[in-house]
Phi, psi and omega in degrees: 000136189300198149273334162288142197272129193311171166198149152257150193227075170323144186220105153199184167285143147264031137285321177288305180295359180261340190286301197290354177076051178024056183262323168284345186258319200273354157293331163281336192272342188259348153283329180304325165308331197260336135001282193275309151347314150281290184298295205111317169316169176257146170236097182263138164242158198256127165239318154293116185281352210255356213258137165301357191278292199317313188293316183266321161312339206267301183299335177305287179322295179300328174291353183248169154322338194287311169029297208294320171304327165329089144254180172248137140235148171248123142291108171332081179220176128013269199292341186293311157334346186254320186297110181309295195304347178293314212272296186294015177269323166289334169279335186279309189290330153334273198348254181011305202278331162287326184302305202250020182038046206228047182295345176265029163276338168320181214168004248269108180257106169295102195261329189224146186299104159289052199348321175307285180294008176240010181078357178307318197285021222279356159268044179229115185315162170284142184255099176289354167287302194310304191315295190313324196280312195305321183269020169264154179297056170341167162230169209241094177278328205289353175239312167265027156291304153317328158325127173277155199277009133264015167291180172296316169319290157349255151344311183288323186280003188291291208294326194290314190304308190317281211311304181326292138004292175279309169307292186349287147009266181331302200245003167276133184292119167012111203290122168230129179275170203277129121309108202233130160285146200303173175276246196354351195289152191226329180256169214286338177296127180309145204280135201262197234283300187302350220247327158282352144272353170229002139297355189236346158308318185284339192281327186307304181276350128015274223290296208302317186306322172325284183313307183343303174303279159344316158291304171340298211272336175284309188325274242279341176294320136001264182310332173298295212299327196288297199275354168281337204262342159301328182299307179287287161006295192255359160267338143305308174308317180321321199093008173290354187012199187319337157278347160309309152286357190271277168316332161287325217273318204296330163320331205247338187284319160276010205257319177281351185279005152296272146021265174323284147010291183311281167323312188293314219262305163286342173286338204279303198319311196288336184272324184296319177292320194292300212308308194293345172257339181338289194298315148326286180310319153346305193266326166317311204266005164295287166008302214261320172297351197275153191277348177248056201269161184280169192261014165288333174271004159315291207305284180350303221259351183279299193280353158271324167286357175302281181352298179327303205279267183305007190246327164300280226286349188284292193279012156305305168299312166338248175330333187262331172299333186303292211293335182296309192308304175315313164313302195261032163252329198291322181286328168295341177283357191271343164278036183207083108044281156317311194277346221266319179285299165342313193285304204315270212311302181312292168283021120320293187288007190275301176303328186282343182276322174292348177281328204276354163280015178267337187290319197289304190277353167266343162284335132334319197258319186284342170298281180324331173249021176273128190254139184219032164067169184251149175324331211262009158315307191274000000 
């Protein structure tokens, strides 16, 4: 067992825990006991996110070496996947945690049935949060959530989750950060500090023109959605009553599957790229904090966060208009039958661009705390 004292980072709703008769809090209290129990150590877990303790452990923790002591369990349900904040708590800590090659501090309890992660949905878009839960050992929750909570059952599976717990500890290997390689490298010498910076200077507007495209392309869906709702307008008038409407939607469904396609294809391009380099950059800007780095890579790593910075704060303005569009398809889609798989994939891909700004935007904050001395110096 390591010497830092372990710690967890409960991740669920607290709409899920009041639907349960407070059974997810008290399951954490209850692994934690058993915990402490097998080991002798305290196992603390953070549970209220709205609280300043929770907020300064969590940035504490990613930002140290404690890392290696850390989980996330997320509890699995429906509404936690509807939550932004649940989901941006598993992808920054994905990163964090891939970054120091420690992907099994994640922790994922399938508490109520997700069609996604067990593969049930397959007319339904990919979820990159779902992907992050699935290639982790998840555990299985989902019948003994029903159990009462002194049965044999019950209890042994507490002790099993604990013991697991404690092995992880035990047998997890030494946090080695990830090294990312420039996207372009063609040569076998490995690349140094300046050289990945400025493979990733290049990459930064890449991304923004990505979103760009991306907004581009919901506008014109926009425009569609706009001449369906004119379309109905005057076949009402007509007197075309439900079959009037029948015919725009069935009309507008074909009139979106370029479009859609289009949206669908790029959110998956824009999320894959941040998501696969995340744990690099991650380990760059760990990286950039160390104090004794030289100072042309001083000078780098300085004008790559610049990058960072603008680059946030630009698809920041996106992504919440991105996210407003969605909001307001979710509800047109429910009068169509036809139409209802187009909205789905459009707020997917919609979601995807907002998870990858959680990716943007922690790099960002870590950046913000990086002291690199001042520019007008250099």
């Amino acid at each position: 067992m390591t010497d830092a004292q372990p710690i967890g980072f409960w991740s669920y709703t607290h709409r899920d825990d009041h639907l349960d008769g407070g059974r997810i809090v008290r399951l954490s209290e209850q692994i934690a006991n058993a915990f402490e129990i097998i080991t002798g150590d305290p196992l603390e877990i953070f549970l209220d996110k709205k609280s300043l303790e929770w907020g300064d452990a969590w940035r504490m923790r990613l930002d140290s070496v404690l890392t290696g002591t850390t989980f996330l369990i997320p509890i699995v349900t429906p509404k936690f996947l509807m939550s932004q904040e649940c989901r941006r708590e598993v992808i920054t800590f994905a990163g964090h945690a891939a970054s120091l090659s420690l992907d099994e501090l994640l922790l994922p309890i399938h508490y109520v049935n997700v069609p996604q992660l067990t593969q049930e949905a397959e007319d339904h878009p990919a979820d990159e949060v779902v992907e992050l839960i699935s290639k982790r050992q998840w555990v299985d929750w989902r019948e003994l959530r029903l159990e009462d909570e002194d049965s044999p059952a019950y209890r042994k599976a507490v002790h099993e989750l604990a013991r697991r717990l404690a092995e992880i500890l035990d047998t997890a290997p030494p946090a080695q950060p990830v090294e990312l390689a420039p996207l372009n490298q063609v040569e076998e010498e490995p690349p140094g500090f300046i050289e990945i910076m400025a493979e990733m200077e290049e990459a930064l507007p890449a991304w923004y023109e990505t979103v760009q495209q991306f907004a581009e392309i919901i506008a014109s869906i926009g425009e569609e959605s706009t001449w369906a709702a004119v379309e109905i307008a005057a076949s009402d008038a007509r007197g075309g009553g439900f079959t009037g409407r029948m015919r725009v939607a069935e009309e507008l469904a074909t009139r979106l599957a370029e479009p859609v396609e289009k949206v669908d294809a790029l959110g998956s391009k824009y999320w894959t790229e941040l998501a696969a380099i995340d744990p690099g950059v991650i380990g760059i800007i760990r990286r950039a904090s160390e104090e004794d780095i030289p100072p042309e890579d001083r000078e780098a790593a300085r004008s790559f966060f610049k990058e960072i910075k603008e680059l946030a704060g630009v698809t920041t303005t996106t992504t919440a208009q991105l996210k407003e569009f969605s909001n307001s398809v979710g509800g047109a889609a429910q009068g169509s039958r036809r139409l209802r798989p187009k909205f789905r994939t459009i707020q997917a891909a919609v979601q995807k661009v907002i998870d990858s700004q959680t990716i943007i935007n922690e790099w960002s904050r870590m950046a913000d705390d990086v002291d690199l001395g001042d520019d007008d110096q250099h």
